[in-house]
C-alpha positions, 0 to 999 in steps of 0.5 A, a space after each residue: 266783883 258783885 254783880 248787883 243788876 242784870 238788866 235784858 237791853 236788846 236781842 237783834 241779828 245786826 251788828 248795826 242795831 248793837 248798843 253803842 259801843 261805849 261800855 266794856 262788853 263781853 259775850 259768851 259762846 259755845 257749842 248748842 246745848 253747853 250749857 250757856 244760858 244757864 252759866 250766864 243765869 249763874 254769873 249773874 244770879 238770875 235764874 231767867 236772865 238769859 232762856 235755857 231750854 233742854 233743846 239745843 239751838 235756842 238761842 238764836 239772837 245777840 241778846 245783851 245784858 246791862 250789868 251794873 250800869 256798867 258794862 254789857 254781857 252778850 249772850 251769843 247764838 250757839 253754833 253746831 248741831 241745832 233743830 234748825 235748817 242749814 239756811 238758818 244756821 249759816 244766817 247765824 254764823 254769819 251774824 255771829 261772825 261779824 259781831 265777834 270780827 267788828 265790835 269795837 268794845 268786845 274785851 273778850 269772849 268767852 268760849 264754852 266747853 263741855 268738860 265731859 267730852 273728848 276735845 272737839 273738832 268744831 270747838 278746837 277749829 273756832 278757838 284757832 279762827 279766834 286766834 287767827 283774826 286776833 280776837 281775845 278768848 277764854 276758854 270756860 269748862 262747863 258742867 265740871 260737876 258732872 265728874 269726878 275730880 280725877 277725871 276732871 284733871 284727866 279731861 282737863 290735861 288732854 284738852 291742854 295736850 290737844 291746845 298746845 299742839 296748835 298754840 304755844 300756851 293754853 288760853 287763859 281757861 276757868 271750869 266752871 258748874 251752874 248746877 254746883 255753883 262753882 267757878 263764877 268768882 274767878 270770872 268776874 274777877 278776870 273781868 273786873 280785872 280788864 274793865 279797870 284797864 279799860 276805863 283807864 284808856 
């Protein structure tokens, strides 16, 4: 897939004010500071799509995107540690909570992970309340660039270790670098892949 227009349509708090949900749409989540927005900016070859900022919790509202007149990508709240107050983020996780529960047309989140980091207790409890409600999930390995190749496959193998201790196979799963450019292809293609079974519902 190419993806030729990216276009900002509406950022809200309320499943309610939503686009209506006639399009294919998939969101994007991790923990604050995984580096969402810039993988986001990335994918669709926009470099202020979607706001980065060195300051964890910035995005702070369900913000979807057009992409090619075709179908919606969502740019969701991080959850975790943010310069917030615990008021403000437990208004967050439930927005976010009855987006990801009670939107129609969302085909898949993407879970965000940072490669670099040991496997973490709030990503490994979100991944398995996904599984519990049902909800499809693919787990997308940030910031691969910033290891080496051994110690990527390290990572990568004890975060499997630690999944499969819970699931009965790892989720399908991409790694991924914004600043190497690298890792986009295979998720558009996945993607791609589901839009065409989608349409043909």
């Amino acid at each position: 897939m190419i993806i030729k227009t990216a276009e900002f349509v509406i950022s809200n708090t309320k499943l309610s004010l939503c686009p209506d949900p006639d399009r294919a749409e998939y969101a994007f989540i991790g923990r604050s500071n995984v580096g969402k927005s810039s993988l986001i900016n990335y994918i669709t070859n926009h470099k202020k799509l979607a706001k980065t900022s060195g300051t964890p919790g910035k995005t702070q509202l369900i913000n979807h995107f057009m992409i090619n007149d075709e179908w919606y990508m969502v740019d969701l709240p991080g959850f975790g540690y943010a310069k917030t107050s615990k008021v403000n983020r437990q208004k967050w996780e439930a927005f976010i909570a009855e987006y990801i529960l009670f939107r129609e047309n969302l085909l898949n989140l993407f879970v965000l992970i940072d490669s670099r980091l040991e496997p973490q207790k709030i990503d490994l409890e979100f991944m398995e309340w996904l599984g519990e409600k049902g909800i499809p999930f693919a787990i997308v390995f940030t910031k691969t660039d910033k290891l080496t190749s051994s110690k990527l496959n390290k990572n990568l193998l004890a975060y499997k270790k630690e999944m499969l201790k819970v699931w009965e196979e790892m989720p399908i799963n991409f790694a991924t670098s914004s600043t190497g450019k690298s890792g986009k292809e295979p998720i558009l293609n996945y993607i791609e892949s589901i839009n065409a079974g989608y349409a043909e519902k």
